[in-house]
Every structure is written in C-alpha cells, then in structure tokens.
C-alpha positions in Angstrom: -28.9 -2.7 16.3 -27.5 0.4 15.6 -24.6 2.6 16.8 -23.6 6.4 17.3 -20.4 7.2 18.1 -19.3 10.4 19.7 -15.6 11.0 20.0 -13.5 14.1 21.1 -13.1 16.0 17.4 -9.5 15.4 17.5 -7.9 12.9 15.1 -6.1 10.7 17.7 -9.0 10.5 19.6 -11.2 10.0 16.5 -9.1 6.8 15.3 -9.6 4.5 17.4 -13.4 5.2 17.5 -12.8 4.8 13.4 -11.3 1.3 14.0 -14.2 0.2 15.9 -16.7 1.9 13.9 -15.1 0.3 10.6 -14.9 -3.2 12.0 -18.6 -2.8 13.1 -19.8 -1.5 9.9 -17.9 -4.9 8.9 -20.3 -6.7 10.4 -22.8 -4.6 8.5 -23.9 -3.3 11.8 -25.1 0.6 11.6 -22.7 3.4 12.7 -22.7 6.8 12.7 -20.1 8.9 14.0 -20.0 12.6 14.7 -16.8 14.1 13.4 -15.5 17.7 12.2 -15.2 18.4 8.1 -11.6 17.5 7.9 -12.6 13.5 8.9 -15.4 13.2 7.1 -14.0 11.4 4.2 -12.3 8.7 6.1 -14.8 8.2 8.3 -17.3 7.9 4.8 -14.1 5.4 3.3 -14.5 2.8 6.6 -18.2 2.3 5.9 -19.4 4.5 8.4 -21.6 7.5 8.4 -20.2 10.5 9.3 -22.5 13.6 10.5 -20.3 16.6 10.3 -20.3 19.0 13.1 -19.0 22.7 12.3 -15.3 22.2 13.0 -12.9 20.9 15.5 -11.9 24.4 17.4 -12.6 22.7 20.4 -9.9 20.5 20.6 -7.1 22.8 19.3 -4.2 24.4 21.5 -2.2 26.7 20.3 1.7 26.7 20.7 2.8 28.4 23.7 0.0 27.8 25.5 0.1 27.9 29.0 -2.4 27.7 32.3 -1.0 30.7 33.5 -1.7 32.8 30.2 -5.7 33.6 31.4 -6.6 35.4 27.9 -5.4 32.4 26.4 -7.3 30.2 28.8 -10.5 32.4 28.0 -10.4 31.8 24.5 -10.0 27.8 24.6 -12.9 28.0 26.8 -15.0 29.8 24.5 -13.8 27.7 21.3 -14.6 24.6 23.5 -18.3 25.7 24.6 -18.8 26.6 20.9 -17.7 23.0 19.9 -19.5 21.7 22.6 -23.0 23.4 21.5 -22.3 22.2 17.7 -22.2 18.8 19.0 -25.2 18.8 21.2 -27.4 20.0 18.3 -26.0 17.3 15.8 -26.5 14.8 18.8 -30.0 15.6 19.2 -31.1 15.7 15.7 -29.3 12.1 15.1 -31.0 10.5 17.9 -34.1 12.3 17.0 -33.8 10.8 13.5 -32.2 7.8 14.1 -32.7 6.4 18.2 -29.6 4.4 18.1 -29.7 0.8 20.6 -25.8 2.4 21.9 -24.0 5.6 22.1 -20.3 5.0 22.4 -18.7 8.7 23.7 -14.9 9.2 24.5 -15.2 10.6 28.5 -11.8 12.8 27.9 -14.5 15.7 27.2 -16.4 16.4 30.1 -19.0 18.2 28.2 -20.1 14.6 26.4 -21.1 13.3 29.4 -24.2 15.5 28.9 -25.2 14.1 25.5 -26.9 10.4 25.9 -30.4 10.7 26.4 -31.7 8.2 24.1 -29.8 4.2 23.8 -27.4 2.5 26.1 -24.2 4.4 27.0 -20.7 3.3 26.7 -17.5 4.9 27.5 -14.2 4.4 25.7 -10.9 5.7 27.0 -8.9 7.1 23.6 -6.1 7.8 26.4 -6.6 7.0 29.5 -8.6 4.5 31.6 -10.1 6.3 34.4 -13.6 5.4 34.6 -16.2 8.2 34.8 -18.3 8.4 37.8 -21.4 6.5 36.1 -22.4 2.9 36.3 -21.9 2.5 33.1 -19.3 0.1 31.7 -15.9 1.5 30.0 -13.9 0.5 27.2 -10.0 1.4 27.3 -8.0 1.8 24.1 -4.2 0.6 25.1 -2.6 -1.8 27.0 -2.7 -2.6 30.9 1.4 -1.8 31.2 0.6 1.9 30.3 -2.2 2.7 31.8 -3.7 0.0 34.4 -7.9 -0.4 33.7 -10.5 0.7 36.2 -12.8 -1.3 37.5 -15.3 -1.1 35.4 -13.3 -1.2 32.7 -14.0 -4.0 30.7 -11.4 -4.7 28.3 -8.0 -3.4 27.1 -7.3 -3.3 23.4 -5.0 -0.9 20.9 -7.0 0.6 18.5 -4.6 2.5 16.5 -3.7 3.2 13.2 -7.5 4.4 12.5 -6.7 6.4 9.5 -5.9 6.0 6.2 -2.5 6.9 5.5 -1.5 9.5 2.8 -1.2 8.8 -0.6 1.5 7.5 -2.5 2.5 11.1 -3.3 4.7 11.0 0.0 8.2 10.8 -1.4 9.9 7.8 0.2 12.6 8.1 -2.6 14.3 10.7 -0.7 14.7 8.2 2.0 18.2 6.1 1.6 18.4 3.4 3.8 20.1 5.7 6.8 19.3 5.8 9.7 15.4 7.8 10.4 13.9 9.4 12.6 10.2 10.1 12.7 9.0 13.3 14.8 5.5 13.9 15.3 3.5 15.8 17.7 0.1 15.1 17.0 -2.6 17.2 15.9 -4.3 18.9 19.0 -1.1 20.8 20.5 0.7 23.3 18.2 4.0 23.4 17.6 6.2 26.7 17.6 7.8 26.7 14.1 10.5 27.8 16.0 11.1 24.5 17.5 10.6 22.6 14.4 13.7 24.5 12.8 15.7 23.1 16.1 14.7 19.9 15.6 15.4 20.2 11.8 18.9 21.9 12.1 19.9 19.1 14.8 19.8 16.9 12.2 22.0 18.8 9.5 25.2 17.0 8.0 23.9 13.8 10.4 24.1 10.3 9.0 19.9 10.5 9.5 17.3 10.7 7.4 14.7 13.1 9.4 10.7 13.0 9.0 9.0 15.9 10.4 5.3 16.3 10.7 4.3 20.2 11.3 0.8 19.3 11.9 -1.0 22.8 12.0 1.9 24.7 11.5 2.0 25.0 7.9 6.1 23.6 6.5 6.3 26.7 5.1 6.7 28.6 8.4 9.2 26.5 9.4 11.3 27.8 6.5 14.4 26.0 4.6 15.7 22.7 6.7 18.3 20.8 5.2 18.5 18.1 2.2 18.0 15.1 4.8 15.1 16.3 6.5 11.1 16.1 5.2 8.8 18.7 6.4 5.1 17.8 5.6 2.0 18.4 7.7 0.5 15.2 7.7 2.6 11.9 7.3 2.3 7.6 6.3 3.2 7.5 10.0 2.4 3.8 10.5 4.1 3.1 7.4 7.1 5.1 8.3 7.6 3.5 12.0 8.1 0.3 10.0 11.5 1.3 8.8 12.4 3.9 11.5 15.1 3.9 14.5 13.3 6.1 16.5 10.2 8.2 17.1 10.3 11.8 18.4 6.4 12.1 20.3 4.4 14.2 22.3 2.7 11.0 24.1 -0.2 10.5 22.6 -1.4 7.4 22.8 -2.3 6.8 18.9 1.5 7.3 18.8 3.1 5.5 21.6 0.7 2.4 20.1 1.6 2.6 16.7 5.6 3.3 17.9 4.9 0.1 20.3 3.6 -2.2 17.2 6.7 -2.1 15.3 9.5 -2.3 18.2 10.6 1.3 18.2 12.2 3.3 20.8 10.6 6.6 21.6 11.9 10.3 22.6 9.3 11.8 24.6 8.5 15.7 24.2 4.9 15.6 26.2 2.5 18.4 27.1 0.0 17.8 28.4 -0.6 15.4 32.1 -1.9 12.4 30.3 0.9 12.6 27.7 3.3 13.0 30.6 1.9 9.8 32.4 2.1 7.6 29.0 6.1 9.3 28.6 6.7 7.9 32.5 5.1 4.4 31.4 7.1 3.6 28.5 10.4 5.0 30.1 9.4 2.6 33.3 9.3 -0.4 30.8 12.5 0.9 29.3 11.2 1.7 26.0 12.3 5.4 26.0 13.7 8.7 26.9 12.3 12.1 28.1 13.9 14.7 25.5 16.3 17.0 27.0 15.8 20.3 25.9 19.7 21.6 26.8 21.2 18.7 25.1 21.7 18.2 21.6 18.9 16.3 20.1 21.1 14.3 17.2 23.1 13.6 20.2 20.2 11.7 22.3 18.9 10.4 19.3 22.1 8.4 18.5 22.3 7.4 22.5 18.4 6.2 22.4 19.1 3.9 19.2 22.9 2.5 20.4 20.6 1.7 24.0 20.8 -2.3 24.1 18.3 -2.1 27.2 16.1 0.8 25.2 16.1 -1.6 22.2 14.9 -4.3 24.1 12.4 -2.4 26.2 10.9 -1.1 22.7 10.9 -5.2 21.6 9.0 -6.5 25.0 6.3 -3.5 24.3 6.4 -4.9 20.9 5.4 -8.3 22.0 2.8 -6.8 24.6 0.7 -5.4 21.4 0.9 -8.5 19.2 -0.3 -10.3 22.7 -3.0 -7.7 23.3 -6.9 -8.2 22.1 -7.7 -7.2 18.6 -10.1 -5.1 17.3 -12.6 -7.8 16.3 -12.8 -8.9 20.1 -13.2 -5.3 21.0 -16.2 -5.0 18.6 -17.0 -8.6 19.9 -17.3 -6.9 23.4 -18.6 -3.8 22.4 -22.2 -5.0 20.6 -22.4 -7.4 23.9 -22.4 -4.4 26.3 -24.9 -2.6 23.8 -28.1 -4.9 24.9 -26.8 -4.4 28.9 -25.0 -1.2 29.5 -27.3 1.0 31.8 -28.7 4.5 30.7 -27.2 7.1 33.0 
C-alpha cells in the first residue's frame, strides 16, 4: 500500500494531512505529500516524502481583501490557476512514477477534485464537513459540536498540532507569570500592520503578557509595541495555549482545535464564511466571544477571562477533544477505506 496526499498549500490545511501522513509513515506505510518549499522540511521530519510544488501563491489573501475589489479578485484568480497548474503537473508525474493504492485530497480547493486519476480517492475536510458531490467516502478533521458530518462522512477526529513547533530560540523568559494572551491569525489571510499595532497598543501598561504572531506581515512593519508584547511571525502556539488565558483567532480550525485541547476561551476576529461558521459554533457552546472592533480589546479580553460561563464552555470543549477519536483510529480508518473507496 501506498499513499499520496494532496492538501490545499496552506499550513493549516497542510497539518492535519501531516498528522495523518506521520502516523501512517509510523506504520511504515508509504506517503507522499505534495506541499509548497516552505513545508518541505517538516513534512521530510514526520517520515514522509514531500514533492515540492513551486509555491503556495494560491492560497494567499492579502490584507484588505475584499469581494467587491474586482482587480484584487483577478489577481487571486490568476495566483490560484497558476498554483493549480503546478500541482497538476507534480500530480501527474507522482502517479506516473509511483501509482499510489489512495489519493487523500482536502475538497476545500475545488480545482483538486480534478486530480485523481490513478488509486482510490478519499476526501478529508481540513475545515469543514460538507461532502463533495462524489460517491466517494469523506474524512472530517474536528469534532461533531462544530461542524455536524455529512453523510458520507465517515469519521470525526482533531488532527491538529501537525507541525513542529519553533525552536527553543522563542524567548519564553520574557513571559512572567501574568496573565497572556495569544493572538494569531493564521497564515492564509493577511493582516494590516495597521491592526496589529491596535492590538499591540491595547495591551500597553496592562497586567498582560501579549503574543502576537504577524504571519506574513513581517514584525518589522508593525513597528515598536510595548515591553509586554512579543511580535514574531511564526510562534510555539500549541505550547503557548498551555499557559494562556485567552486566544485572539481568525477561526481556523487548526486554531479553534488546538485552543479547544487546552480549555481556553477564544476572541473571534474571522474572515472568511467558514471561519465565521466555526466563531458561531464555539460562541453557541459558550466557549467564546466575537471581537468588537469599537470596544477596547484589553477591555473584552479581561471580560472573556473573568466569564465563569466562558470558562466553563472552553472546559466542556476541552473534554469534547480528549473524548474525540485519535489520530491512530483516524489512520486506522483511513488504510480501511483505501482497499474500498470508489474511483470517481
């Protein structure tokens, strides 16, 4: 048996793919996963191969962005096709040189629907669990209160916490036992730096400790934020949540999982319509807040962590993931559908 996974080129969709490609390679099964430059490395580091596309243009947004902003619009669609065509070629070269028994693809970019010709296909839902219109069975990365499973949805695990997390470089020293808040938006939609001076600023002569993660805004732009606040554009996230009061998220679902896992309350600042369905979830179970843009943010932070009913929402979606599947029964579930899944 052997395995090719095709995920979105976006790190929060590319983890959980990672987690189920590292348990399988585990298992000393095959894998081989399609992935831009900048993952290459970790992908190589869980014992699977990577095959490197050009880049991840694709899946970037920049800050601003907008549906009514048509130029803009133009231009995503062109980075997109060109991602798209990159992917194809790498596709059909792999299967050419290595006809895999699965391909497991991540249905949140249309254009992969196109790309199993050769194996069984599998789908699995990085953020949602809307089956695609193909007999074909679907795997959903989550849990049933966020996002109830389709039909042909066959099981319901959180695959989080993919990635390796930075080195030991990041400086947790500068952390002293106050209160913290982590603030991450993910790596697909930009961030004015603008807005991440707000957020910094909010937090300026606070009794909190403040971790900000620019993602492709470089800290630099951001420009000087005060002594209790750490700008960096990737962060130990996982390892941060463990000691943190609250998180301040776009929705993603890597997030919301990893922010679920250790009991945290969340502060949602969402985007994008699937971010914005996860935000209503997790406030609907009582785990969190929609940010309020007019309000001040050290302000709503305080109120979200003194929130007896928040703080127990956040501790029943804590209990929901250690209750969920793990990743070995995904993987369990996974090579099972490999020998029946239909090609389509």
């Amino acid at each position: 048996m052997s395995i090719i996974l095709v995920p979105y080129p976006a790190r929060g969709h590319i983890a959980p793919f990672l987690r189920m490609g590292a348990e399988l390679a585990r298992r000393r099964i095959p894998v081989r996963m399609i992935v831009p430059p900048p993952h290459a490395r970790a992908v190589a580091a869980a014992g699977v191969v990577p095959v490197v596309i050009g880049s991840d243009e694709g899946a970037r947004v920049p800050p601003g962005w907008s549906r009514s902003d048509l130029a803009a619009r133009r231009a995503a669609a062109v980075r997109r096709r060109r991602t798209a065509l990159e992917m194809q070629a790498v596709f059909d070269r792999e299967v050419a040189a290595f006809p895999p028994s699965a391909v497991l693809l991540d249905p949140h970019a249309r254009w992969l629907r196109r790309l199993s010709r050769s194996g069984r296909r599998i789908w699995l839902w990085t953020t949602s669990s809307s089956a695609p219109r193909c007999a074909a069975p679907a795997l959903v990365n989550g849990l049933p209160a966020l996002a109830a499973p389709s039909r042909r949805a066959r099981f319901v695990a959180p695959l989080h916490g993919g990635f390796p997390v930075p080195g030991e470089e990041f400086p947790y020293h500068r952390l002293a036992g106050r209160k913290l808040l982590v603030v991450s938006f993910g790596t697909v939609f930009g961030r004015r730096p603008g807005m991440l001076r707000w957020i910094a600023e909010s937090f300026r002569g606070t009794p909190w400790d403040v971790v900000l993660s620019t993602g492709r805004t470089e800290p630099a732009a951001v420009g000087p934020v005060p002594g209790n606040v750490i700008l960096a554009s990737s962060i130990p996230q996982e390892k941060l949540l463990r000691r943190a009061s609250a998180l301040l998220t776009h929705g993603g679902m890597n997030s919301v999982l990893e922010a679920a896992a250790a009991g945290v309350p969340m502060l949602f600042a969402p985007r994008s319509g699937e971010q914005r369905r996860t935000a209503r979830r997790v406030i609907e179970l009582g785990a969190g807040r929609l940010l309020d843009a007019g309000t001040s943010l050290a302000r709503q932070t305080e109120r979200l962590r003194a929130d007896d009913a928040v703080i127990g929402g956040a501790r029943q979606l804590r209990a929901l993931v250690e209750a969920a599947p793990s990743v070995a029964e995904a993987a369990d579930r996974l090579v099972a559908l490999a020998d029946l899944a239909p090609v389509c």
